[in-house]
Phi, psi and omega in degrees: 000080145341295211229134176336312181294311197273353176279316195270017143278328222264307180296323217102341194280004208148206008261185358311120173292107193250146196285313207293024198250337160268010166309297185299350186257342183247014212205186180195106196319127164102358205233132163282193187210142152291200187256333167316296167314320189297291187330292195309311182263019151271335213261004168230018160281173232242121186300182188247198186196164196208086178246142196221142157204126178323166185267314177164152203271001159211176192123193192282147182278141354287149200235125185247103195246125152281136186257100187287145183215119175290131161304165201262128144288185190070192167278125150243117198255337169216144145235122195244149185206128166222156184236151207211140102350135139347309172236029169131319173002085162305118152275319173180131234203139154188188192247158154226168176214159175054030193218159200233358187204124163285135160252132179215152178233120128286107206284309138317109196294150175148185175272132193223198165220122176271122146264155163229109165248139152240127166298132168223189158214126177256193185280351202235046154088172146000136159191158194225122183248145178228159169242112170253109179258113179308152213213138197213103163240140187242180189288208241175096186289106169245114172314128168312128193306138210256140189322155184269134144313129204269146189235124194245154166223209183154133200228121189302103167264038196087332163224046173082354163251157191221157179241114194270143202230148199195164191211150143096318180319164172284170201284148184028041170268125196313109159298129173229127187230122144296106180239138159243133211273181170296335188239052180023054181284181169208150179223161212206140191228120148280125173212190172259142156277180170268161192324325224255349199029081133288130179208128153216109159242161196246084164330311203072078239354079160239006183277137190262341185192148158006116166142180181302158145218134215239118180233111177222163185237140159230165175246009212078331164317149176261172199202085194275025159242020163298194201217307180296335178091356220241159213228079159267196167263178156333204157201136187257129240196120163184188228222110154344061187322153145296000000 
């Protein structure tokens, strides 16, 4: 290594061969230097390193993953982060300097790769490392919206039968009413709503003594903020005679 030409192969730097991007490692400010000199003291820089790690590598979109990258000794001449496809795609690629972590959000869900390159020059020329992290950003799980509660009333006819009314079930689905006394005997009914999920039944004599009586409903439907796992309805409240 002779020659201008043959120095800015060796780095990569040209030609036109510019020293400054290795100044500080061949040179001496304000001093010329040989080429003698130049040589010698590229054939003892010190290699360069490249340790990087993700905050982290999945989750739901939107996914903001920083990549931490520890400094280099030596000549470092670019450190660069791209983001890839599977199959090759560039999503996105640029350099920084004066910065310890690359970023990127990912908005679309699927599979990709954050790379990290750093460019250098070592004592054997140019030379380059990279860290590649798979990267799983999935869609965003939005729950299905929770079903509206079915609405019951019930109306006293007085001599201990009552006509229970009812909204919201599902069309012609079996309804099972609950009914419970003041002293939690509890009886259970079954009947269909209409196509339109309706319901009017008509009881009949059931009351046994005096007192609150409690009417709530279901259609089966699950309900998981329920404590029972259960859709119910409201709970409808009227009064036994004495």
């Amino acid at each position: 290594m002779r020659t201008l030409r043959e120095l800015g192969k060796f780095t990569g730097l040209g030609p036109p061969i510019s020293l400054r991007p290795i100044g500080n490692y061949v040179t001496k400010r304000g001093e010329p230097i040989s080429m003698r000199a130049v040589i010698q003291r590229l054939q003892s820089l010190p290699p360069i390193t490249l340790e990087a790690q993700p905050e982290t590598t999945s989750g739901e979109v939107p996914l903001s993953v920083a990549v931490h990258v520890q400094p280099s000794v030596g000549v470092v001449l670019e450190t660069r982060a791209n983001v890839l496809r599977p199959n090759g795609e560039v999503v996105a690629t640029w350099t920084w300097s004066g910065s310890d972590y690359a970023a990127y959000n990912f908005a679309v869900p699927g599979s990709y790769f954050f790379n990290i390159t750093r460019t250098g020059i070592i004592s054997t020329g140019r030379t380059q490392l990279t860290k590649s992290f798979p990267i799983s950003a999935r869609a965003k799980v939005v729950p299905p919206p929770q079903p509206s509660k079915p609405v019951i009333s019930v109306k006293s006819n007085g001599d201990g039968s009552f006509v229970v009314s009812g909204s919201g079930f599902s069309a012609s689905a079996t309804v099972h009413i609950r009914i419970v006394d003041a002293t939690l005997n509890t009886f259970w009914v079954n009947q269909t709503a209409t196509a339109q999920g309706t319901l009017e039944y008509p009881t009949g004599k059931i009351c046994q003594r005096a007192g609150q009586v409690f009417f709530s409903a279901n259609d089966g439907r699950s309900d998981s903020h329920d404590s029972t796992g259960t859709l119910w309805s409201n709970t409808a409240t009227t009064t036994c005679p004495g």
